[in-house]
C-alpha positions in Angstrom: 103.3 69.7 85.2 104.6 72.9 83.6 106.2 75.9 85.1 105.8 79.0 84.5 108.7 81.8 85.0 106.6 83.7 86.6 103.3 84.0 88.5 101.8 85.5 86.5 99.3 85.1 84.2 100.7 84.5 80.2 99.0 87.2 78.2 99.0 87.2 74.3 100.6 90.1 72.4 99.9 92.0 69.4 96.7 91.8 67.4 94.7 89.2 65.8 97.6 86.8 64.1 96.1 83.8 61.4 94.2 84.1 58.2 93.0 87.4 56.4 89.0 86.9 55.1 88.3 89.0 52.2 86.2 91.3 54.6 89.0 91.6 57.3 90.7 93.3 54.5 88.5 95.2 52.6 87.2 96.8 56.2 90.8 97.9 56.4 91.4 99.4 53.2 87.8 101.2 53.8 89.4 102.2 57.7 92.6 103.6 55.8 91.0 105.7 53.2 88.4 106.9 56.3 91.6 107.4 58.8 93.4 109.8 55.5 90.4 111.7 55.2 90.4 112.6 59.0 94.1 113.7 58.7 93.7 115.7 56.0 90.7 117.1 57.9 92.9 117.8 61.0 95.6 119.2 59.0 93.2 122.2 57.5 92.0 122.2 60.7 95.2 123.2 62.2 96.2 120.4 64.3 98.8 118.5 62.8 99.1 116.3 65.7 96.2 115.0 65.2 96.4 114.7 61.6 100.0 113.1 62.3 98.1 110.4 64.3 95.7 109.3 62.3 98.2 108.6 59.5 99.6 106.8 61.8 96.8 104.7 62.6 96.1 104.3 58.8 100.0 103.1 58.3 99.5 100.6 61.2 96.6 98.7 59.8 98.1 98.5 56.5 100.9 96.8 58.3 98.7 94.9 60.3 96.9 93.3 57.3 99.9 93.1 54.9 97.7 95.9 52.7 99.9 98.1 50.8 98.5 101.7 51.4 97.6 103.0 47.7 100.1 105.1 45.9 97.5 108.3 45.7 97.2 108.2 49.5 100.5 107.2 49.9 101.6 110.6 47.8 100.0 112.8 50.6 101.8 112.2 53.5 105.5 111.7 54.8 106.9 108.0 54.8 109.5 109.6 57.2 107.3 111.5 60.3 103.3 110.6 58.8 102.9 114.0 58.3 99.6 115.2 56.3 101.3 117.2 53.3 99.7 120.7 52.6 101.7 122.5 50.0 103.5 125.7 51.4 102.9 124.6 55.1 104.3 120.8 55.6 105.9 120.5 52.2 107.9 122.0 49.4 107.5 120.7 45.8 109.8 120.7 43.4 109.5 119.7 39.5 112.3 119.4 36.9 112.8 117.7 34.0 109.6 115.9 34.7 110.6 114.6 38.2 109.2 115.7 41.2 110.5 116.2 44.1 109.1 117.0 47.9 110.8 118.1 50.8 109.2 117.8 53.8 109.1 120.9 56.0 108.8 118.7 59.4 111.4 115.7 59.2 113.5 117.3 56.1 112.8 114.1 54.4 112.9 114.0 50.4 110.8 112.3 48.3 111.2 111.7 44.3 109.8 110.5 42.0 108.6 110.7 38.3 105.5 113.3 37.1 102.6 110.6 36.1 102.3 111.3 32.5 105.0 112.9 31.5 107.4 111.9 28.6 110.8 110.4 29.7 113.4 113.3 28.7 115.4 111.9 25.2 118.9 113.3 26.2 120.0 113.4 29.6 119.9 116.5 31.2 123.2 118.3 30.6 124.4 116.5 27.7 125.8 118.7 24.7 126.0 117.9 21.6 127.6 121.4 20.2 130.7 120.9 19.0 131.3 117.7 18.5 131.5 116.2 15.0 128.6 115.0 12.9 128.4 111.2 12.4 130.0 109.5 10.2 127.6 107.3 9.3 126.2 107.7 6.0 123.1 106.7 4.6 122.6 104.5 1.7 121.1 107.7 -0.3 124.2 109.5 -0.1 126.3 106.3 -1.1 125.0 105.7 -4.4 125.5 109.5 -5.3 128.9 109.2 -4.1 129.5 106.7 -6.6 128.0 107.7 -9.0 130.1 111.1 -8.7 133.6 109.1 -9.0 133.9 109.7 -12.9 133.7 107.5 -16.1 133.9 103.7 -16.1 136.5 102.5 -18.0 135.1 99.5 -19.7 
């Protein structure tokens, strides 16, 4: 005979646990992107509350399915407070040196990264090269007219 604790009843906790089907998880990527398009709705809308919720919602199902939330969706919200970004209002964008950066206006939470498609800068930013000497490596060019510039063989 077991006992229980308690009189009560045993009641399970949290969702569904077990095996993903193909379906389970493309249903929630399809529930993610609808869930997005509501907050960004609700954000234009004027309720960021709302809009706040719903990425919410959208963050919790990817964690519920072990489905990363895609990095274009990912780009328009907070990973600090979920808020929907709308440039001026929520957020504060930044680029330099082909790196952006985003401040959220909410949570004060930054967020860089690199512009998609730009060309990684050659020289790090701040490096000077005026003053300093040249090289002094010399090409194979300029050795052979060196050379030849010593004077007569004596043979």
């Amino acid at each position: 005979m077991r006992h229980s604790h308690s009189s009560e009843p045993r009641t399970r906790r949290g969702g569904r646990r077990g095996f993903r089907t193909p379906l389970m998880i493309s249903v929630a990527r399809e529930r993610m992107a609808i869930l997005i398009g509501r907050a960004e709705a609700a954000s234009r809308g004027g309720e960021p509350g709302l809009s706040r919720r719903y990425v919410q919602l959208a963050r919790r199902i990817g964690t519920r399915y072990n489905i990363r939330i895609p990095p274009l969706l990912k780009d328009r919200f907070c990973q600090g407070c979920s808020t929907f970004f709308r440039e001026g209002v929520s957020v504060r964008t930044r680029f330099n040196a082909g790196k952006r950066t985003r401040t959220c206006l909410t949570c004060g939470r930054l967020g860089r990264g690199r512009i998609r498609g730009s060309p990684i800068p050659e020289e790090p930013r701040g490096f000077r090269t005026e003053g300093l000497p040249e090289p002094l490596a010399v090409s194979v060019d300029e050795e052979e007219d060196v050379e030849e510039e010593e004077g007569p063989e004596d043979g």
